[in-house]
Every structure is written in C-alpha cells, then in structure tokens.
C-alpha positions as CSV (number, residue, x, y, z in Angstrom):
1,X,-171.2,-121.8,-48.2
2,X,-168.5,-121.8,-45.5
3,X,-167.7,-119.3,-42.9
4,X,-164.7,-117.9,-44.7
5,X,-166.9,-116.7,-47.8
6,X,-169.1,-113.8,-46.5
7,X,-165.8,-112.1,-45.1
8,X,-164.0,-112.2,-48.2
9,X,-167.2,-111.0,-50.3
10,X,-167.0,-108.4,-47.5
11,X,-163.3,-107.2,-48.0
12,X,-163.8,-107.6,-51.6
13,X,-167.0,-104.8,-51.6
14,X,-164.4,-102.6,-49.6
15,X,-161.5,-102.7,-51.6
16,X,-164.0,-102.0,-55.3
17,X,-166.1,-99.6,-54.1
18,X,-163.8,-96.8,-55.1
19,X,-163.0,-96.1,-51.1
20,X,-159.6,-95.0,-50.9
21,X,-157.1,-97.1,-48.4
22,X,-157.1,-94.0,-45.8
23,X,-160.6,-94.2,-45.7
24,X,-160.4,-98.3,-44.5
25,X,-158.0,-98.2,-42.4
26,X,-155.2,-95.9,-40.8
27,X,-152.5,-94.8,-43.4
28,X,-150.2,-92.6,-41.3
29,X,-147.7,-90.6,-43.1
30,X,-149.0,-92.3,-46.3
31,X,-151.9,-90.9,-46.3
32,X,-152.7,-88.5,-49.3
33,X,-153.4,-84.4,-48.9
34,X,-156.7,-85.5,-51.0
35,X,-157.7,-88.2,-48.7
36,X,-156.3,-86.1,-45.6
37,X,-158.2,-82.5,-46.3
38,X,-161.7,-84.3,-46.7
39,X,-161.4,-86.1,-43.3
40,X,-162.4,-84.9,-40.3
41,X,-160.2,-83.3,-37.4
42,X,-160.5,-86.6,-35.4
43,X,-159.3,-89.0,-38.7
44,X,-156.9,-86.8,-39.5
45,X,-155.5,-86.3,-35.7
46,X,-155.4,-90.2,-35.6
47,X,-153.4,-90.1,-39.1
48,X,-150.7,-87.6,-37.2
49,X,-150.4,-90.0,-34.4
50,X,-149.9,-93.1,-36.6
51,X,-147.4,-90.9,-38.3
52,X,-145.5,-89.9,-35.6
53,X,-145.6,-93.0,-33.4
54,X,-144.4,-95.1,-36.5
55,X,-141.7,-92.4,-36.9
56,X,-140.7,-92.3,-32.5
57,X,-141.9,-95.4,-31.1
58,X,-143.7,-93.1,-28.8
59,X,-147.3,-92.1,-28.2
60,X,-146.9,-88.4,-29.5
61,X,-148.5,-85.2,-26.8
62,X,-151.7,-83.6,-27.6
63,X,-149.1,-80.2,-28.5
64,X,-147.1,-82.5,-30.6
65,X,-150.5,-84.1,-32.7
66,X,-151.9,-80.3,-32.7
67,X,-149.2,-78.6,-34.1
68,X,-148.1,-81.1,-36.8
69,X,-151.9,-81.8,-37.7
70,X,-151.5,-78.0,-38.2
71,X,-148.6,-78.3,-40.1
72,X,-149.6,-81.3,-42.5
73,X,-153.6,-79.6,-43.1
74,X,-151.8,-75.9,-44.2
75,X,-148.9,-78.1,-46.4
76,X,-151.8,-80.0,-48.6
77,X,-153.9,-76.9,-48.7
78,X,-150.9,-74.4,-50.4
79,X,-148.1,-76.2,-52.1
80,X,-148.9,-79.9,-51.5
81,X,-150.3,-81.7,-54.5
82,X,-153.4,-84.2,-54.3
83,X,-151.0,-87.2,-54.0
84,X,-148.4,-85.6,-51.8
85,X,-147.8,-87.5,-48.4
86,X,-148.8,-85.9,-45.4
87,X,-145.3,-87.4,-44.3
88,X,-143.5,-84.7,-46.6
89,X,-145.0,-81.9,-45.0
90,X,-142.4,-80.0,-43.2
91,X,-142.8,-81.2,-38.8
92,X,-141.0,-81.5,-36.4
C-alpha cells in the first residue's frame, strides 16, 4: 500500500461521517447558526476572528471578537435560520 493511501482513507472517513465542514476546519463567516450555536465559546471566537480577519486583513481585538461573537450567537438564536451565515449577522 503506499504512503499516500492511509491519508486519503483518512480524509475520506472525515468528509462521510456526517461531520459538518465547521466542525473540520475553520469556516469563518460561512459557518452556519446550526454548526455555530453548538460549538463552544472558544470555536466559535476563532470562527469571529477568521471572519473578521478575512473581512480587514487585521488580527481583530479581544473587544472587537467579544462583541461581534455576541452579536453573531444572539442573531442565530432569534431571527437567524439554521443555515443563515454567521457573516449576515448584523457587526460592525
């Protein structure tokens, strides 16, 4: 069997066990209000930051990440659907 062959079993297991993409790797602002309520504070303060640095080009402030964190968690849990963005949530 060659080297390459484990990995891609690998990736392959990943992307079929039902896992959604936010859950592999970091999403950003294309994460899901699903996906994004039933992660922790940590995974969804590294979502904000992807988010916000794709958006800048700058590492965002811990007031900035808290804030639209905030923002983004209270949007998906009133009036944002399970597939909404957490990029459409209203921030600054």
């Amino acid at each position: 069997m060659k080297p390459i062959a484990p990995a891609t079993i690998a990736i392959a297991v990943v992307l079929f066990s039902g896992c959604s993409a936010s859950e592999v790797i970091n999403t950003g602002g294309d994460t899901k209000c699903k996906d994004f309520t039933a992660q922790d504070e940590k995974k969804q303060t590294d979502e904000i930051s992807k988010m916000l640095k794709d958006k800048s080009g700058a590492e965002p402030n811990n007031i900035e990440l808290s804030a639209t964190r905030l923002s983004a968690l209270t949007y998906c849990q009133t009036v944002g659907k399970e597939d909404t963005k957490i990029s459409e949530a209203p921030h600054g």
